[in-house]
N, C-alpha and C positions, 0 to 999 in steps of 0.2 A: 358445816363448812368452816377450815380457816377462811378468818378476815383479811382480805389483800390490806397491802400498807397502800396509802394516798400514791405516792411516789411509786408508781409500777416502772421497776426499770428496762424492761425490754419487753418487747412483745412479740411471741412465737405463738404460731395458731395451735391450740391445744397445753398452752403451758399457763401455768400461773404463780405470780411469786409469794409465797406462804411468808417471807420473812427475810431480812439481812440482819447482819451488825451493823448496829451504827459507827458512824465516821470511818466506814468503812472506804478507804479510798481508791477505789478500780485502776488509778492508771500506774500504780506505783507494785502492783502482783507482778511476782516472775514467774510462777507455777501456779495452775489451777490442779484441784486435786478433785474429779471428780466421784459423785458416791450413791449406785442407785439404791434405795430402800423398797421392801414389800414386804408390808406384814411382819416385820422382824427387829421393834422395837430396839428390848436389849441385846440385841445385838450388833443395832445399829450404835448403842451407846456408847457398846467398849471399842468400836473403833475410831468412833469420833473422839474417843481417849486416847487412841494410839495416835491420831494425827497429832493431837493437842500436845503431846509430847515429844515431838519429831526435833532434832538436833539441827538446826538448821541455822543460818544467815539470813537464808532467802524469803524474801515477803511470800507468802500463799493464801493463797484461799480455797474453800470449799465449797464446791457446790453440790447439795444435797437434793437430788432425783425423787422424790416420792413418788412410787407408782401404782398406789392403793389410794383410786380417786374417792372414796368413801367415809371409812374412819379415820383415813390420814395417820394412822399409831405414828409411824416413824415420825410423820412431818410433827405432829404435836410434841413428843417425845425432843425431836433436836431444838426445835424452836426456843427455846429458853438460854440454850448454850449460844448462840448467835445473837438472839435481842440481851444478852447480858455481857456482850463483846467477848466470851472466854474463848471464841471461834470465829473466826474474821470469815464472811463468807455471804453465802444466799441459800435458802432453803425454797426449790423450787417444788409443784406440783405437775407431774407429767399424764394428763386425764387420758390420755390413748393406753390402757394397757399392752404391755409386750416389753422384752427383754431389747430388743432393739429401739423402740421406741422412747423408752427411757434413758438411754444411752443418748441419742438422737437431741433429744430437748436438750439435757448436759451438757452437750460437747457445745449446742450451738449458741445456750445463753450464756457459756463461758466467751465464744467469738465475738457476741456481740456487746458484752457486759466491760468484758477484761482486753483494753485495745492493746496493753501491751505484755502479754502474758508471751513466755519463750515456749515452756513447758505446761502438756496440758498429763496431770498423771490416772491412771483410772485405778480404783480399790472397788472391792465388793463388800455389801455388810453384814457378810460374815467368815472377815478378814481381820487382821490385825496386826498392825505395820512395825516395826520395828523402827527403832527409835532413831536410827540413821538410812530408812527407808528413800524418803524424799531426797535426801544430799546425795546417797548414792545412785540413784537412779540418771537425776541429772547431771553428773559429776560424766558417769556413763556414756549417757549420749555426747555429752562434750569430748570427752579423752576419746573414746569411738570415734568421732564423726558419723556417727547414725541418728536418724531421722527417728527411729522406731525402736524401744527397749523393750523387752518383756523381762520379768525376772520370776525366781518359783514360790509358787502358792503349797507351803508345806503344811500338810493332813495333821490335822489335832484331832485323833480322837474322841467321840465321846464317852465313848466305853476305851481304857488303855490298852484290852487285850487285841483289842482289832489292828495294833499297829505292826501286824504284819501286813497291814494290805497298802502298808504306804508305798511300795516299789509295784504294786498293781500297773498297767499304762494307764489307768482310767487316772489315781492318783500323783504318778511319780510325774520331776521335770523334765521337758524334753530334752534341755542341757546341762551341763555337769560345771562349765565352766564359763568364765567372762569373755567374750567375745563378739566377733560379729558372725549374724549365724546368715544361712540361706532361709529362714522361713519362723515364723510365730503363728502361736491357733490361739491363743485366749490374753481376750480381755481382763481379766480377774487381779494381775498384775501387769500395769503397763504404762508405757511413758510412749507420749506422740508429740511431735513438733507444731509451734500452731501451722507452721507455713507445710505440715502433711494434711492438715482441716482444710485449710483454705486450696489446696488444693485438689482434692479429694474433692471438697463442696459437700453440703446438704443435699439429700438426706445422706447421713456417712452411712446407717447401720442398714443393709438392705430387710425390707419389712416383713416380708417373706418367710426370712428366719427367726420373727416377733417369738415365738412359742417352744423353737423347735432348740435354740440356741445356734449357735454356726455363722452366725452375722459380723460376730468379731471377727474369724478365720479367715470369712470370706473379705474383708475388708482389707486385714491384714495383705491377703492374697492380691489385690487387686492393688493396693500401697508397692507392692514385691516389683509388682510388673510394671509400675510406671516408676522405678528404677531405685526407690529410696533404699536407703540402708536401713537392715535392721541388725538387732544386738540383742546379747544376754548377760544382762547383770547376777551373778550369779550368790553375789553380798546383797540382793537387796529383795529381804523376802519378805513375807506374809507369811502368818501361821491362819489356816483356814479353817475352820470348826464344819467336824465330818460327823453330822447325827449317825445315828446307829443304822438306821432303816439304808444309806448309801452303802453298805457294803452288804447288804442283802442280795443275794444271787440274783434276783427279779432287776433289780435298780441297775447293778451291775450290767445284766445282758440287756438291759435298754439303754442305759449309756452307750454301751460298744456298737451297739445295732445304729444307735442316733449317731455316732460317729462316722461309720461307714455312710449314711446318710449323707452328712455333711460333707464329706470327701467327696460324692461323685457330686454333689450341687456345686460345689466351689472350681472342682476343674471343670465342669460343665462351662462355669461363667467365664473360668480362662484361658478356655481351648474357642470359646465363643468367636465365629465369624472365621474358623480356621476349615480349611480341605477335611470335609468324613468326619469333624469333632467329637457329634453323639456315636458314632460306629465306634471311634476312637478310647472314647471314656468307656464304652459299654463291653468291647473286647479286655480293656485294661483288668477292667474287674471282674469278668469271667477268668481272668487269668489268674489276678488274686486269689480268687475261689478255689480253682484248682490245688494253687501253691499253698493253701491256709493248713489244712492239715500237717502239713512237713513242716511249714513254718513256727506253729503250735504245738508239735511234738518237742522241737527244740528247747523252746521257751520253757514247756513242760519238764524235760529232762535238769535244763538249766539251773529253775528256780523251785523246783520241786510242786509248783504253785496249780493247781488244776485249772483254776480260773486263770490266770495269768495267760496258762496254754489256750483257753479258750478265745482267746481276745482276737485272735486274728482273723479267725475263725467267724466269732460275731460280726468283724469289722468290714471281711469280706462279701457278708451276707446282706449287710446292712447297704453294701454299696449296689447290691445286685438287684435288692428290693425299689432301692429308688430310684432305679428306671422304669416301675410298676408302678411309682405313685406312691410310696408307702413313704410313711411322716411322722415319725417320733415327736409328737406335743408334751415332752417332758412337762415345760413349762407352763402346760394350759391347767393343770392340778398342783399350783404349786403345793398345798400340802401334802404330795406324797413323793416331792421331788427330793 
């Protein structure tokens, strides 16, 4: 086990703090930059590189999610760059396994660590920001007037020949350009307001989607309906690192299938409390289903791409299935995710 410091700064049931900088001063951060880790050491290192480099004015800090309550790689692995001040921040440990959960503990010992934080930003670690990543983002929601940024997570291959599959839908962004959009689905690049936390409240990531992923979308979804604005930054990106085994056909048609998933859970929760809702979602996606063949023929003809054409295909199966129950646990193996 890391050793907690004396001075435990907040207390969340199920979290523990592995570490800070010192003289670190909490009330003087304008951006927290959250960052979950599992199992993904150096990974997690070159992007605590990429923050470290970030072009900024603005005070920030990081706070670093561990969700491997065990051998702690990542939490051992950062801890030196925070107790050696070259990363102003908190290295926390989040003992609940799940992709929500660790988000969860983040967001909420950022609320209560950081009381005057504007911007709270989230990265994944195995991302890598770009060196005008944070100014733009927040620059964004500013000139915007949005509550909520997403920006795109652009596909590094591991092998270079596979970068044909960056225009994939599993891969490409859902926008092309800066603005403010009707809808965001991923966390992996993203800026929240705090007064969208505080308003939203704990728990933000619903837990349900702890394995399956979709917790972000739905969150998103449910920010949308209680009226905040959101936006896309379209300067302010992330390069992602895409092992080889994510554009294997298997990974591929579980993604798409997990997506359609996530589509009928999330309108599920926002048709919630409406006249016929599950009739409503359940017709919707029989209709998909129908229309998916034509719709994937096109995409087919379009992009030449076979799997490409497949996707809608997958996505509308994937929504038909989870009204049977069925649950893509991506997450529950992460090494074959």
């Amino acid at each position: 086990m890391i050793p907690l410091p004396s001075d435990v700064l907040v207390s969340i049931a199920g979290v523990s703090i592995a570490g800070r900088s010192p003289g670190l001063v909490a009330e003087t951060v304008e951006a927290v930059v959250t960052l979950p880790t599992f199992k993904r050491p150096r990974l997690l290192l070159e992007t605590l590189a990429s923050l470290k480099g970030q072009r900024t004015d603005r005070r920030f800090a990081v706070i670093v999610m561990e969700n491997e309550a065990e051998a702690h790689e990542g939490a051992r692995a950062a801890l030196p760059l925070f107790e050696r001040a070259e990363m102003p921040g908190v290295v926390i440990v989040a003992h609940e396994r799940g992709n929500c959960s660790a988000y969860n503990a983040g967001w909420q010992t950022a609320i209560l660590h950081f009381p005057n934080f504007r911007h709270l930003l989230v990265i994944d670690d195995d991302e890598i920001a770009d060196a005008d990543w944070l100014e733009r983002m927040c620059k964004a929601a500013e000139t915007l007037g949005a509550d909520i940024v997403g920006g795109p997570q652009v596909p590094v291959f591991a092998d270079p020949s596979h970068g044909r599959w960056a225009e994939h839908p599993v891969f490409a962004p859902p926008y092309r350009e800066t603005g403010r959009v009707p809808a965001l689905y991923s966390s992996g690049n993203l800026l929240i307001g705090r007064h969208v936390l505080t308003a939203m409240g704990p728990p933000f990531l619903d837990l349900k989607f702890n394995f399956m992923g979709g917790g972000d979308a739905d969150f998103l979804s449910r920010a949308a309906q209680k009226g905040f604005v959101l936006a896309w930054c379209a300067e302010a990106r992330v390069n992602e690192t895409v092992p080889a085994r994510r554009v294997e056909a298997d990974w591929i048609r579980a993604r798409s299938l997990r997506n359609g998933v996530i589509s009928t859970l999330v309108e599920k929760k926002k048709r919630a409390g409406t006249p016929f809702a599950g009739a409503k979602v359940f017709l919707k996606s029989l209709a998909l289903l129908a229309a998916s063949p034509v719709r994937g023929a096109i995409r087919l003809v379009r992009t030449g791409s076979l799997a490409t054409g497949l996707y809608p295909v997958y996505v509308a199966i994937g929504r038909v299935l989870a009204e049977f129950g069925y649950a893509n646990e991506q997450y529950r193996q992460p090494e074959k995710n």
